[in-house]
N, CA and C atoms of all chains as a GROMACS GRO file, in nm:
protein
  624
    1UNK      N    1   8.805  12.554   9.399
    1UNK     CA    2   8.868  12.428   9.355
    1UNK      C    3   8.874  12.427   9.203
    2UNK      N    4   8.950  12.431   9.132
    2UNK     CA    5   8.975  12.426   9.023
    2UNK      C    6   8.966  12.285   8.964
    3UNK      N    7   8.910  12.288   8.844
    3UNK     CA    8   8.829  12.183   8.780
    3UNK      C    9   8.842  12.177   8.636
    4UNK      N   10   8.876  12.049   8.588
    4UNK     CA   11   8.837  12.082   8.432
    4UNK      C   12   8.711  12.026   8.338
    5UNK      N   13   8.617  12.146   8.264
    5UNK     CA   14   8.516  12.090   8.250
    5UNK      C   15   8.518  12.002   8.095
    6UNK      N   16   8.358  11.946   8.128
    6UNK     CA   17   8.338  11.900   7.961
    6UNK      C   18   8.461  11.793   7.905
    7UNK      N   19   8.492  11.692   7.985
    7UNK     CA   20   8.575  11.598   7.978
    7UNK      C   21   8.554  11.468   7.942
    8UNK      N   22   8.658  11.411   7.868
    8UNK     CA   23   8.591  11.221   7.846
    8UNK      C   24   8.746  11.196   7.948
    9UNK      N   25   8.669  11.131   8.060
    9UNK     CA   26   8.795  11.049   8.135
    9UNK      C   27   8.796  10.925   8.124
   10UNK      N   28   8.890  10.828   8.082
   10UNK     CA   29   8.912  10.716   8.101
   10UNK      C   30   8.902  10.660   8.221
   11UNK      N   31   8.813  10.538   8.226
   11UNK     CA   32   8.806  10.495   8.361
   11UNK      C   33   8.897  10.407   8.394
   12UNK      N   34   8.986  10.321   8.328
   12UNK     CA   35   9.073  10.248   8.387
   12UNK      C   36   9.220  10.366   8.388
   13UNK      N   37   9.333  10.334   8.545
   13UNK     CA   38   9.379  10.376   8.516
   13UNK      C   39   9.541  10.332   8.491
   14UNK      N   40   9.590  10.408   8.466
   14UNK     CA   41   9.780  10.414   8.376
   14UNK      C   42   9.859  10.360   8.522
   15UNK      N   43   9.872  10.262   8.477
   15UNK     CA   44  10.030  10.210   8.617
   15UNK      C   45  10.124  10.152   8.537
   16UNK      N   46  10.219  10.253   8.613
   16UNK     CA   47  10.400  10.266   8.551
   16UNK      C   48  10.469  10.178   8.687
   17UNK      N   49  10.602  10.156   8.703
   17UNK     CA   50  10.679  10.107   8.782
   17UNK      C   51  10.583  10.058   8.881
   18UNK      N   52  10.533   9.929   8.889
   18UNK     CA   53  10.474   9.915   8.994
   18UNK      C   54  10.398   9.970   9.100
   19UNK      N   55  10.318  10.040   9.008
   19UNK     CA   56  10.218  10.145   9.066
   19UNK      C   57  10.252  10.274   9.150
   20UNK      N   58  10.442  10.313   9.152
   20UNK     CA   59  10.446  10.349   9.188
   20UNK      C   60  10.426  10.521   9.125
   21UNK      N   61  10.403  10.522   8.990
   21UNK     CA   62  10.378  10.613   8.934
   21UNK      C   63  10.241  10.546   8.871
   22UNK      N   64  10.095  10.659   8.901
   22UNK     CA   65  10.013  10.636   8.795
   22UNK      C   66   9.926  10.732   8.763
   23UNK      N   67   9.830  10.772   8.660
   23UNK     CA   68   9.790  10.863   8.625
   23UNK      C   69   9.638  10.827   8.569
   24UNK      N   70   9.551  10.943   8.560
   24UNK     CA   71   9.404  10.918   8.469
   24UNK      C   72   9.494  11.003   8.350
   25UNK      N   73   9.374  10.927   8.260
   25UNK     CA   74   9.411  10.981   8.105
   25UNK      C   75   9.280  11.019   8.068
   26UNK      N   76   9.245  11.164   8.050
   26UNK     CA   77   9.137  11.239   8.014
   26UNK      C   78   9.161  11.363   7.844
   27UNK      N   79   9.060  11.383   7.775
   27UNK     CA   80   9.068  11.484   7.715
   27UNK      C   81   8.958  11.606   7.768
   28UNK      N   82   9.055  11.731   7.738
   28UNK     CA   83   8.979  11.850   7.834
   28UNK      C   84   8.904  11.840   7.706
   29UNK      N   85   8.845  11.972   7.778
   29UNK     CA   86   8.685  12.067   7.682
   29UNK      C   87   8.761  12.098   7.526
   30UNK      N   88   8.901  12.123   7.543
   30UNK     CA   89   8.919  12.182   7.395
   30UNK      C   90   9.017  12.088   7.335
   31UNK      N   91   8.980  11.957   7.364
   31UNK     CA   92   8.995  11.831   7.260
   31UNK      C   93   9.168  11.799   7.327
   32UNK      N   94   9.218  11.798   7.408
   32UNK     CA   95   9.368  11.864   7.411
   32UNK      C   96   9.366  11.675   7.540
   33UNK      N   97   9.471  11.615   7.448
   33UNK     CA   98   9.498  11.512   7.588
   33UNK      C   99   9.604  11.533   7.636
   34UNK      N  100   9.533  11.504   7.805
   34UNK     CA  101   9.624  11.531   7.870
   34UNK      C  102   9.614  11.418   8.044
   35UNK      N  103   9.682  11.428   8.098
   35UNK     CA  104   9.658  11.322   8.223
   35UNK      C  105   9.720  11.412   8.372
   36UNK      N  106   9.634  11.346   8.458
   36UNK     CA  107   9.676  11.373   8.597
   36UNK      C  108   9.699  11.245   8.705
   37UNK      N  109   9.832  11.262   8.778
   37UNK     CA  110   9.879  11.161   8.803
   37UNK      C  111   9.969  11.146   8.939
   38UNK      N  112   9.982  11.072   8.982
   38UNK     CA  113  10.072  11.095   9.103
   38UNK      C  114  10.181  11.000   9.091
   39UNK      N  115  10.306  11.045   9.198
   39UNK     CA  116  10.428  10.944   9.164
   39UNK      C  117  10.474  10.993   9.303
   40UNK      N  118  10.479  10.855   9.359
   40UNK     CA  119  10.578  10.866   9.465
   40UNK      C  120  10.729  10.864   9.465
   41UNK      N  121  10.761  10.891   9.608
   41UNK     CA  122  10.905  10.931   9.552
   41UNK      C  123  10.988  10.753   9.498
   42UNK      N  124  11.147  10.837   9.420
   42UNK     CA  125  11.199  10.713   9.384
   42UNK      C  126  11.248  10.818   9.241
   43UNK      N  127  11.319  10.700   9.131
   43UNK     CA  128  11.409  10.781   9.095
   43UNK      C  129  11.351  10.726   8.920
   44UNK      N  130  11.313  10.784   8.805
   44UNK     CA  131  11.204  10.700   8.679
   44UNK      C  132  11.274  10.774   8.589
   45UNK      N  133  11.273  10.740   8.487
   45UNK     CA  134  11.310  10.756   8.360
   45UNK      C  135  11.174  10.764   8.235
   46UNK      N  136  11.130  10.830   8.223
   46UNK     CA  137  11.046  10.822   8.099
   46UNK      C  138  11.079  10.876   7.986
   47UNK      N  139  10.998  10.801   7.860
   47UNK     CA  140  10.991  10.832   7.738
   47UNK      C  141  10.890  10.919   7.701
   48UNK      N  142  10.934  11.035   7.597
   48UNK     CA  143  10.777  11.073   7.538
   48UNK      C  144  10.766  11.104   7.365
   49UNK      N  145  10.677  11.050   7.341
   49UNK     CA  146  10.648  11.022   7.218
   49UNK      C  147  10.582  11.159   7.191
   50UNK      N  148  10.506  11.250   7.214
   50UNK     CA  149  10.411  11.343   7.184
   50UNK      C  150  10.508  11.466   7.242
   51UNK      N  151  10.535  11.563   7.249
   51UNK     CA  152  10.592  11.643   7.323
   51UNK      C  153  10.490  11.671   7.457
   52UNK      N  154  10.568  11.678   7.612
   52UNK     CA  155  10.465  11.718   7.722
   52UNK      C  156  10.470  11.846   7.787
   53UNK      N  157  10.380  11.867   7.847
   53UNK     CA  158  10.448  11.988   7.928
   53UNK      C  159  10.402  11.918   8.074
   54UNK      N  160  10.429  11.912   8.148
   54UNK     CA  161  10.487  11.913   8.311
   54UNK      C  162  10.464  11.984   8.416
   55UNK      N  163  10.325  12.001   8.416
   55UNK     CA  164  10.285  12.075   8.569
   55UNK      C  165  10.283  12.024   8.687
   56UNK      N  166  10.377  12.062   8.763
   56UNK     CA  167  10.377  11.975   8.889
   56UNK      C  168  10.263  12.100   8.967
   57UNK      N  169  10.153  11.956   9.078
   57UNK     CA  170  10.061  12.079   9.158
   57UNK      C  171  10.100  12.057   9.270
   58UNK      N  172  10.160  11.971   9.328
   58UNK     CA  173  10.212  11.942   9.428
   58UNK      C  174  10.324  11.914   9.447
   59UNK      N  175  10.462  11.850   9.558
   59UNK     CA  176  10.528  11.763   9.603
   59UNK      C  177  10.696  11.849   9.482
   60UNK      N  178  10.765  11.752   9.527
   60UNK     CA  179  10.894  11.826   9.481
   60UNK      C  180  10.982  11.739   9.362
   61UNK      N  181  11.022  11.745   9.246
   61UNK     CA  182  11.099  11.647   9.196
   61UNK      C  183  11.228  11.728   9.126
   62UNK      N  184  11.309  11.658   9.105
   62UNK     CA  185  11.439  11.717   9.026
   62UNK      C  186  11.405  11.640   8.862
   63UNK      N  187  11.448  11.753   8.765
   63UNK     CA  188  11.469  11.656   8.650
   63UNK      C  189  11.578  11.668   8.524
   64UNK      N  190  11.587  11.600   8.457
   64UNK     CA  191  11.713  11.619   8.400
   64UNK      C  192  11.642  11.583   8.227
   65UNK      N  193  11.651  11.650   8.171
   65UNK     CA  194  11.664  11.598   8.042
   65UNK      C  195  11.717  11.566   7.945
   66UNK      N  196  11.698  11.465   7.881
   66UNK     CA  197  11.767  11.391   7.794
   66UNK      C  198  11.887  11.499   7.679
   67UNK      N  199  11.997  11.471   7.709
   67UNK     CA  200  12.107  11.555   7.665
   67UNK      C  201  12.162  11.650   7.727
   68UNK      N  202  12.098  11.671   7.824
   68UNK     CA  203  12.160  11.764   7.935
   68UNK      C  204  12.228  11.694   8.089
   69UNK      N  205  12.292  11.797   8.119
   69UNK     CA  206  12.400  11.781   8.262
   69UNK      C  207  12.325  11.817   8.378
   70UNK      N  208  12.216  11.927   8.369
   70UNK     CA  209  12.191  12.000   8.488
   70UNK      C  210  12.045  11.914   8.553
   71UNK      N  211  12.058  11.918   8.662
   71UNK     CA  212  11.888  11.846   8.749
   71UNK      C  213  11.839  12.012   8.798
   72UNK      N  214  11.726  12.041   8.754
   72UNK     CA  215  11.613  12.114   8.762
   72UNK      C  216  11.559  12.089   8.840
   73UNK      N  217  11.516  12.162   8.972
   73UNK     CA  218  11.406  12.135   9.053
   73UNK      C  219  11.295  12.186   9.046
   74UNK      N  220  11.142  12.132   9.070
   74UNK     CA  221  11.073  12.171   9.071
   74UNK      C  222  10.960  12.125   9.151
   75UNK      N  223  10.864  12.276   9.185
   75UNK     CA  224  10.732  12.237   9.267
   75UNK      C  225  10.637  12.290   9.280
   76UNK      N  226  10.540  12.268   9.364
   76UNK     CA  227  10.376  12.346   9.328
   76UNK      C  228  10.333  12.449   9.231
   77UNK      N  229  10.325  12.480   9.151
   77UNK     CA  230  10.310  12.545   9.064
   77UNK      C  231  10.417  12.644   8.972
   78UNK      N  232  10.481  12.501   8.931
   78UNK     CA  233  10.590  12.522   8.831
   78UNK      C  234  10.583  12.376   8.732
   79UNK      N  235  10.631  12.432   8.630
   79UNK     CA  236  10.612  12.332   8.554
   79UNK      C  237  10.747  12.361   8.407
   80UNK      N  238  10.780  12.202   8.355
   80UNK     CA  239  10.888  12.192   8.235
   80UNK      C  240  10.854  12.160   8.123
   81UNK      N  241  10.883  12.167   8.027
   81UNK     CA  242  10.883  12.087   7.934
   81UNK      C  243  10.951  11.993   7.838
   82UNK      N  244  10.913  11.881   7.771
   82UNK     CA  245  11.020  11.802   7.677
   82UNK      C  246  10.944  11.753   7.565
   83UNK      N  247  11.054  11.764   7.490
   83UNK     CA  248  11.013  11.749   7.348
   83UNK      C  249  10.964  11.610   7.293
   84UNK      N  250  10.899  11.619   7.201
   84UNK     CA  251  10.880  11.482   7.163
   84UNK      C  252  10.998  11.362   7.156
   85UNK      N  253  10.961  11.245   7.103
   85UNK     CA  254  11.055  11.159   7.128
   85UNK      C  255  11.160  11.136   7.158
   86UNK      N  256  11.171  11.216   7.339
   86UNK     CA  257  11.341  11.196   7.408
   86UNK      C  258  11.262  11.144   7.513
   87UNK      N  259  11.314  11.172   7.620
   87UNK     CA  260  11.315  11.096   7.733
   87UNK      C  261  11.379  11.219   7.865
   88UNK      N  262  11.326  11.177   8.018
   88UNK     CA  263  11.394  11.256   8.089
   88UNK      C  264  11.384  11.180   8.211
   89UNK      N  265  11.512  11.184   8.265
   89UNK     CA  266  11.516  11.158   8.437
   89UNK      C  267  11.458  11.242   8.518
   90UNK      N  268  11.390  11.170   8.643
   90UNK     CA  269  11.334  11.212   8.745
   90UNK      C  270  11.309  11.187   8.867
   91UNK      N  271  11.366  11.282   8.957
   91UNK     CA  272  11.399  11.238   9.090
   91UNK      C  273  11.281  11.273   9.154
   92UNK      N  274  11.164  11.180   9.212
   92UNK     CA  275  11.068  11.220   9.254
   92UNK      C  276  11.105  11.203   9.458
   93UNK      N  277  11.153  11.388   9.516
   93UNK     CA  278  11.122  11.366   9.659
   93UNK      C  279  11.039  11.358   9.758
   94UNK      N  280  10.907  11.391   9.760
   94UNK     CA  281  10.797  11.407   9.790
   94UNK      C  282  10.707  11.340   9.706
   95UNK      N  283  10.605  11.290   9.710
   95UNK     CA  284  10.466  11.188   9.667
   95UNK      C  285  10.422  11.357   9.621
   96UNK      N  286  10.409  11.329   9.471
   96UNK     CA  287  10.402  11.453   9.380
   96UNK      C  288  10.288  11.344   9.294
   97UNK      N  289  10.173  11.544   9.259
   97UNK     CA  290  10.063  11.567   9.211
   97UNK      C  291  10.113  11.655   9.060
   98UNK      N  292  10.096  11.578   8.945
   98UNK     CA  293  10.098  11.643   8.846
   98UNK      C  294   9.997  11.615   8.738
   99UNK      N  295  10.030  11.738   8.644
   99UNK     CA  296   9.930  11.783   8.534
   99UNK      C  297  10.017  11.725   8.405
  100UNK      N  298   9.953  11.645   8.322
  100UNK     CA  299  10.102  11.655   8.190
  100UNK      C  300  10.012  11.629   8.097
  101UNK      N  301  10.028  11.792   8.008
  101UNK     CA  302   9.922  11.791   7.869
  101UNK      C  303  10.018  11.737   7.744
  102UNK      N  304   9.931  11.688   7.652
  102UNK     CA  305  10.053  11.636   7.531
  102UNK      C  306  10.034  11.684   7.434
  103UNK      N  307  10.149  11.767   7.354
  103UNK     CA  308  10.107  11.825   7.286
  103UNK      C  309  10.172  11.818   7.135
  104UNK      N  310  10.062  11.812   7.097
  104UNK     CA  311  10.052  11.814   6.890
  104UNK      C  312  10.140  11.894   6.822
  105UNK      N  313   8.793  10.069   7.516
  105UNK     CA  314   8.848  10.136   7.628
  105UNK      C  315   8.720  10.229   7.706
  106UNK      N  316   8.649  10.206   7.804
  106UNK     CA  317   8.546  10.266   7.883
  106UNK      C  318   8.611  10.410   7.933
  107UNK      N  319   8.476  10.482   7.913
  107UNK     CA  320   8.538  10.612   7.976
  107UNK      C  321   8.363  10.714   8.017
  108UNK      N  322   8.429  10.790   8.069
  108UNK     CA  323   8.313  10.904   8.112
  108UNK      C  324   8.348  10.976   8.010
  109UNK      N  325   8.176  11.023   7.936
  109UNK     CA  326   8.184  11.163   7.902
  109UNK      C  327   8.112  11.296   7.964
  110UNK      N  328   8.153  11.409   7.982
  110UNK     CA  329   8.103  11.522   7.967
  110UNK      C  330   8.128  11.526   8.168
  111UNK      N  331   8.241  11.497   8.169
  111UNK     CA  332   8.309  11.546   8.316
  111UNK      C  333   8.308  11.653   8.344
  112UNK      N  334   8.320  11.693   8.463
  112UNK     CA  335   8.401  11.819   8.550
  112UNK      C  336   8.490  11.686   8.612
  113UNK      N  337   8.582  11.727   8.624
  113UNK     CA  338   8.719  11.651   8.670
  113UNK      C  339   8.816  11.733   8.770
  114UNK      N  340   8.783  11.732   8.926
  114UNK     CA  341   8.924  11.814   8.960
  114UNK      C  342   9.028  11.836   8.948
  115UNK      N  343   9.106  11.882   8.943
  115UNK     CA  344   9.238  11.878   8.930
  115UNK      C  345   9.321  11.840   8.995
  116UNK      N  346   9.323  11.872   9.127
  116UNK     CA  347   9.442  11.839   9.260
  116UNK      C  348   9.380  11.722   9.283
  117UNK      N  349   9.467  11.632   9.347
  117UNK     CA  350   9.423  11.487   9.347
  117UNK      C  351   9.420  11.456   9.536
  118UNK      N  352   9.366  11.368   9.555
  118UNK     CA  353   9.294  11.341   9.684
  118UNK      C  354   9.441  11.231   9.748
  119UNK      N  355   9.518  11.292   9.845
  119UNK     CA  356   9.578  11.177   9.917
  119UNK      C  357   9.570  11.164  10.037
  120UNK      N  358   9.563  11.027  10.044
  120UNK     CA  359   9.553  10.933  10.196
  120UNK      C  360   9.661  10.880  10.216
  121UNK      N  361   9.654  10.861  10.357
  121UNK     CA  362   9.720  10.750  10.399
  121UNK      C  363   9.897  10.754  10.379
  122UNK      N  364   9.939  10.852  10.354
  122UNK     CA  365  10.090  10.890  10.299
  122UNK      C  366  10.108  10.886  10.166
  123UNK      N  367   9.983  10.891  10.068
  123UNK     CA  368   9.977  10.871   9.914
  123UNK      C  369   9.970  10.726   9.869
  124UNK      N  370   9.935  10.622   9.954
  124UNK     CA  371   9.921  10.509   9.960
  124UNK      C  372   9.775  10.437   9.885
  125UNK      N  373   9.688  10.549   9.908
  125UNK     CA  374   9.605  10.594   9.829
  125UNK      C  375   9.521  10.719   9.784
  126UNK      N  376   9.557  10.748   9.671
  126UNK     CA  377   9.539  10.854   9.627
  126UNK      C  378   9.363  10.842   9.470
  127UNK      N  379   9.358  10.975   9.492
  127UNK     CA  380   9.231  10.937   9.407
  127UNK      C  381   9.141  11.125   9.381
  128UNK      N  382   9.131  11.056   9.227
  128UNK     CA  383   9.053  11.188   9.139
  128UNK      C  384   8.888  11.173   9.166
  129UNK      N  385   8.877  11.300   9.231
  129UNK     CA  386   8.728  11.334   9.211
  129UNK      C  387   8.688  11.402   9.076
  130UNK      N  388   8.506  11.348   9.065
  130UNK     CA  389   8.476  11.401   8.944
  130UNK      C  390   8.318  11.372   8.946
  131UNK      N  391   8.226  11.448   8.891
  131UNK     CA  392   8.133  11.454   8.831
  131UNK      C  393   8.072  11.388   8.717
  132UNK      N  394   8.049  11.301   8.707
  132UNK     CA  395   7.971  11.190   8.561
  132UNK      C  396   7.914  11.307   8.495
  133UNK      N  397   7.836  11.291   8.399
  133UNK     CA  398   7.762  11.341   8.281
  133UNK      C  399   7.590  11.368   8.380
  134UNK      N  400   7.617  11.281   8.445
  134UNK     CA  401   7.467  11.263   8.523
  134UNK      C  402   7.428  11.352   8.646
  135UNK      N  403   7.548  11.423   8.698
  135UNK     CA  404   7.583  11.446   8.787
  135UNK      C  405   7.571  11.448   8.920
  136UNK      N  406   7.642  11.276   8.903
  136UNK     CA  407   7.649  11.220   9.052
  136UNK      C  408   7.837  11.213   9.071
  137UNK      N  409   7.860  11.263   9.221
  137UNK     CA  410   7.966  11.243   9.216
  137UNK      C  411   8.061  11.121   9.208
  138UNK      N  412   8.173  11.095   9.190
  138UNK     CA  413   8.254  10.962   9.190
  138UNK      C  414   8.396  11.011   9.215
  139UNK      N  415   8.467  10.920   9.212
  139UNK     CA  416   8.656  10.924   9.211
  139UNK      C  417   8.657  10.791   9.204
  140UNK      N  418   8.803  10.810   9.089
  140UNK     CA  419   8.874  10.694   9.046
  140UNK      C  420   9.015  10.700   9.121
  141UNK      N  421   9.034  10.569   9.199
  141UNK     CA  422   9.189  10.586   9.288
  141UNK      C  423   9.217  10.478   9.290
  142UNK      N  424   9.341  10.466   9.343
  142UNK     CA  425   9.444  10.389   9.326
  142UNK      C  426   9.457  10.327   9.453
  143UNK      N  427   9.503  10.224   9.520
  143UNK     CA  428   9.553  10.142   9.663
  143UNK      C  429   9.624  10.085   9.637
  144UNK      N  430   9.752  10.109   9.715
  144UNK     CA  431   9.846  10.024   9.702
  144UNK      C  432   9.869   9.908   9.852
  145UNK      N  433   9.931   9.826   9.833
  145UNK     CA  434   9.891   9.737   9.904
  145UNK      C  435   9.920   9.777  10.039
  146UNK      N  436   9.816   9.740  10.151
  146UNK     CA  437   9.846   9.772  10.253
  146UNK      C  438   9.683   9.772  10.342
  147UNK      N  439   9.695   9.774  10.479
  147UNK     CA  440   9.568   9.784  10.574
  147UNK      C  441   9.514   9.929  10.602
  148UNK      N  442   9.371   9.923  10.560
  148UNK     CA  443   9.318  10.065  10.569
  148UNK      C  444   9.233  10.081  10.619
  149UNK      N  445   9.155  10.199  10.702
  149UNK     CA  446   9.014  10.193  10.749
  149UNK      C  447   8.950  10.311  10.659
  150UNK      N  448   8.824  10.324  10.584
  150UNK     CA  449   8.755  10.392  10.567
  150UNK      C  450   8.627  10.482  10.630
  151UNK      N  451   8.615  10.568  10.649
  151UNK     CA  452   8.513  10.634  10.678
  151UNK      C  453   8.398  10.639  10.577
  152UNK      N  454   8.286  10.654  10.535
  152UNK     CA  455   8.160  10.694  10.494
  152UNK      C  456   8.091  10.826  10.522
  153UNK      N  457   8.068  10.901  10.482
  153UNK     CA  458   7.975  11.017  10.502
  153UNK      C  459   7.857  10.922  10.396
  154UNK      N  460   7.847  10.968  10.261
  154UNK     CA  461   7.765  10.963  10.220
  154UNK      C  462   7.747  10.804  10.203
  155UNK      N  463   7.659  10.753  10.149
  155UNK     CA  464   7.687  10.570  10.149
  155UNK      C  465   7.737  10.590   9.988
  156UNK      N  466   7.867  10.481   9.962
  156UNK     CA  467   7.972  10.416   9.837
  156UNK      C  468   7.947  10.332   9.753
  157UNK      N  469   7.931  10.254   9.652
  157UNK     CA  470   7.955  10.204   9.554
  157UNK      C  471   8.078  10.188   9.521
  158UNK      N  472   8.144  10.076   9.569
  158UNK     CA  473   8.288  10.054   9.516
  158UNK      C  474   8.319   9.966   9.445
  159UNK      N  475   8.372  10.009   9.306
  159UNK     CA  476   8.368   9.900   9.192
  159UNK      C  477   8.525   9.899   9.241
  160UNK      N  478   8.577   9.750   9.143
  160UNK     CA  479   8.702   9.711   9.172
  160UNK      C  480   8.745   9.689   9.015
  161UNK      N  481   8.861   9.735   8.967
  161UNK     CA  482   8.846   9.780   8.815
  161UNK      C  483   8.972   9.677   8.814
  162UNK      N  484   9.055   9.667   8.892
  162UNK     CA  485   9.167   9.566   8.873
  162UNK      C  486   9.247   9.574   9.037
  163UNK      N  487   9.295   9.461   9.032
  163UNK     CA  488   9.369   9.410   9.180
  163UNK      C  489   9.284   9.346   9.298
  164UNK      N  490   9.329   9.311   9.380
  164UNK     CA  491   9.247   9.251   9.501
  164UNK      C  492   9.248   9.249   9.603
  165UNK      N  493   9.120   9.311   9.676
  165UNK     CA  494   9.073   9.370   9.842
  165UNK      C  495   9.046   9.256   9.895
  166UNK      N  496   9.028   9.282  10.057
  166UNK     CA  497   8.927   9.181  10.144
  166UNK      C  498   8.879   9.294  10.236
  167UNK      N  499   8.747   9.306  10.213
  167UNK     CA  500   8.681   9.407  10.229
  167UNK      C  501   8.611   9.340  10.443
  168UNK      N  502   8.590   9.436  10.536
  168UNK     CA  503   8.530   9.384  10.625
  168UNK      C  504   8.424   9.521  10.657
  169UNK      N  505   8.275   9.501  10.642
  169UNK     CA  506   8.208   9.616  10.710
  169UNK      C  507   8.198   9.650  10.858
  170UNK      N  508   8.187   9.763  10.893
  170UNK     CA  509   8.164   9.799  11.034
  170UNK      C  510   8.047   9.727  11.040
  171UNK      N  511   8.094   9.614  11.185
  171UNK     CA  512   7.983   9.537  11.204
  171UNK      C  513   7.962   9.432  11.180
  172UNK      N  514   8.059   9.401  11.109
  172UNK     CA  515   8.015   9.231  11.004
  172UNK      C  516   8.191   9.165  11.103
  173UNK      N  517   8.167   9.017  11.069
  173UNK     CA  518   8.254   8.930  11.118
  173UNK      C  519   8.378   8.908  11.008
  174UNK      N  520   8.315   8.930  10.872
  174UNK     CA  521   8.334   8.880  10.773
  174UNK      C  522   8.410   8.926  10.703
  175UNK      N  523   8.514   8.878  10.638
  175UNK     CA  524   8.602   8.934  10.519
  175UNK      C  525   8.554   8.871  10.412
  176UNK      N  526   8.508   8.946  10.305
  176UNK     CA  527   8.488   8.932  10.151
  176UNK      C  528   8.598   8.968  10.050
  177UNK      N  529   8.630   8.887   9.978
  177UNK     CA  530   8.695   8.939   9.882
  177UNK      C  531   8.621   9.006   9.766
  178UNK      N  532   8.731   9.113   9.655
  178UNK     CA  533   8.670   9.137   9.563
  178UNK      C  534   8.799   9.134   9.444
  179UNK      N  535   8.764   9.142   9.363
  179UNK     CA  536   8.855   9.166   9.260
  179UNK      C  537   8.828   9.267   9.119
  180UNK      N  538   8.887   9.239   9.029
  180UNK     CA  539   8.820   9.317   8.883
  180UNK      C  540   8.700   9.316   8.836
  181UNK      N  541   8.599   9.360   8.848
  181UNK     CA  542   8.456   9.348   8.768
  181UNK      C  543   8.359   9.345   8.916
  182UNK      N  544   8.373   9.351   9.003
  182UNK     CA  545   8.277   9.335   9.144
  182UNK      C  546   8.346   9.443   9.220
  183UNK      N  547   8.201   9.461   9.278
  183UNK     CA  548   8.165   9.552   9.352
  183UNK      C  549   8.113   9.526   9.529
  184UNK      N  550   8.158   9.638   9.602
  184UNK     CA  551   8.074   9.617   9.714
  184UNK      C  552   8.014   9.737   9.758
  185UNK      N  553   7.921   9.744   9.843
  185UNK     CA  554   7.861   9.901   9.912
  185UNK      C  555   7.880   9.896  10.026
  186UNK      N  556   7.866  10.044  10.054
  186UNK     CA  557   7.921  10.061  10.171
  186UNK      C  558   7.783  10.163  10.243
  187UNK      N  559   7.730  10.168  10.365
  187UNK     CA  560   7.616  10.258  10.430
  187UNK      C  561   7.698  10.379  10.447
  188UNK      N  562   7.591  10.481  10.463
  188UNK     CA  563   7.648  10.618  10.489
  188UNK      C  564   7.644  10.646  10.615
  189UNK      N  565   7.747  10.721  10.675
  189UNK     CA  566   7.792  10.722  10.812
  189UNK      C  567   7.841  10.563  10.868
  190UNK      N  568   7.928  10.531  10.821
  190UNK     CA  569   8.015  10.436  10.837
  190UNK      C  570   8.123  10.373  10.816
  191UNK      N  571   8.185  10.269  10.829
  191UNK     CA  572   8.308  10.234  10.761
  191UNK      C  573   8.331  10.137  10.744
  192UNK      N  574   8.468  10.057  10.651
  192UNK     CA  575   8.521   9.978  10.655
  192UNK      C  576   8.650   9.970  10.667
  193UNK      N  577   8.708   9.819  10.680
  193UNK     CA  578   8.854   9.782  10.685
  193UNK      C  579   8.866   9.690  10.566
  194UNK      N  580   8.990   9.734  10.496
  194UNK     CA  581   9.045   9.685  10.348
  194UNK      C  582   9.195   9.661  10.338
  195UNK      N  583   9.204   9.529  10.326
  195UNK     CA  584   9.332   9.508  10.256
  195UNK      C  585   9.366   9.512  10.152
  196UNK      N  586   9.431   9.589  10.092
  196UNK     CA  587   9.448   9.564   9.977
  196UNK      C  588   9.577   9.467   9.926
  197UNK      N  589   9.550   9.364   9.846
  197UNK     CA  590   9.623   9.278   9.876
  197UNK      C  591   9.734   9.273   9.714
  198UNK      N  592   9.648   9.363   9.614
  198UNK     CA  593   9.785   9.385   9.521
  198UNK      C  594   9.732   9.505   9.531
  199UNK      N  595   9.788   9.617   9.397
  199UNK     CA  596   9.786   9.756   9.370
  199UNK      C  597   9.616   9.735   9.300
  200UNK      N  598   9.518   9.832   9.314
  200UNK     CA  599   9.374   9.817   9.338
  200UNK      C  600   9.369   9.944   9.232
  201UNK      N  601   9.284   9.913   9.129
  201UNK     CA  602   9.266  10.079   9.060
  201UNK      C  603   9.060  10.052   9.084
  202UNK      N  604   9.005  10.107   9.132
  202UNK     CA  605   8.902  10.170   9.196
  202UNK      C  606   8.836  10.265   9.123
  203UNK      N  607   8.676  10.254   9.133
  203UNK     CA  608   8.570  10.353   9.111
  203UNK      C  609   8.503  10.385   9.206
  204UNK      N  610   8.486  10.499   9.247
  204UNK     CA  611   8.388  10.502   9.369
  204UNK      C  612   8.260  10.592   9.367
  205UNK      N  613   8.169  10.531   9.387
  205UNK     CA  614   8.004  10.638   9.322
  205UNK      C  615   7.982  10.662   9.481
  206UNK      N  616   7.941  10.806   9.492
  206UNK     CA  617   7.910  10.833   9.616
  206UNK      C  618   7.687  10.826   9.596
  207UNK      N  619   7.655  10.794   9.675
  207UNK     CA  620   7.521  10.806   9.647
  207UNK      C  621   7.450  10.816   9.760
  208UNK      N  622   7.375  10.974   9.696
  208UNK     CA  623   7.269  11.035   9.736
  208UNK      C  624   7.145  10.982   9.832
   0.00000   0.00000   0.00000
């Protein structure tokens, strides 16, 4: 079972669209924040201020990013990324398990 | 902002119920186990192995023990326990973000 050690997790947690997306917000062992989160299906738009990267561990979503034409699919151990302050659509089909580190 | 330090934190996240509720296991500093999860509204039965500690961090249950007549409510800041090898029935009556101490 894979684990991440030496962590400060926040105990309250992150609810987006009516809980239908939400996440813990933790920093790993090497200072690096990042969150794990689930989102059922349905169709979200987010912003990101920090640049992320996008590990999906589970479930299936399409995504599109901000300035682009094409929807990307992705799942269990694949993952995207987007740059700081844009934004990206996301088609969540499956009740999806992801990883999203933010990065400096 | 409250938080744990000096986690092991799993990674893949725990779903029930069709992702209805979902929830992160993890290790305190102390190392007793816990998970922080989410309920979204709806009727649930729980099982017990070990006996629970269930804090209620925001939203609102009506908790009934195996055995009891009784529905209790709980909300943000209260808690109820639960015996080991047993269960309960929970409504959750908005979206519920949850602590749960398993104990030894």
């Amino acid at each position: 079972m894979i684990s991440f050690k030496n962590v400060e997790l926040v105990k309250k947690a992150n609810i987006y669209f009516d809980g239908n997306v939400t996440s813990r917000s933790f920093i790993d062992g090497n200072g690096e924040s990042k969150s794990l989160g689930i989102m059922m299906p349905g169709t979200y738009n987010f912003g990101t201020q920090e640049a992320e990267l996008m590990e999906i561990l589970a479930g299936e979503v399409e995504v599109k990013l901000a300035g682009e034409d094409t929807w990307n699919t992705y799942t269990a151990d694949t993952s995207f990324s987007v740059i700081a302050n844009s934004n990206f659509d996301i088609k969540v089909k499956t009740i999806t398990d992801y990883c999203c580190s933010y990065i400096k």
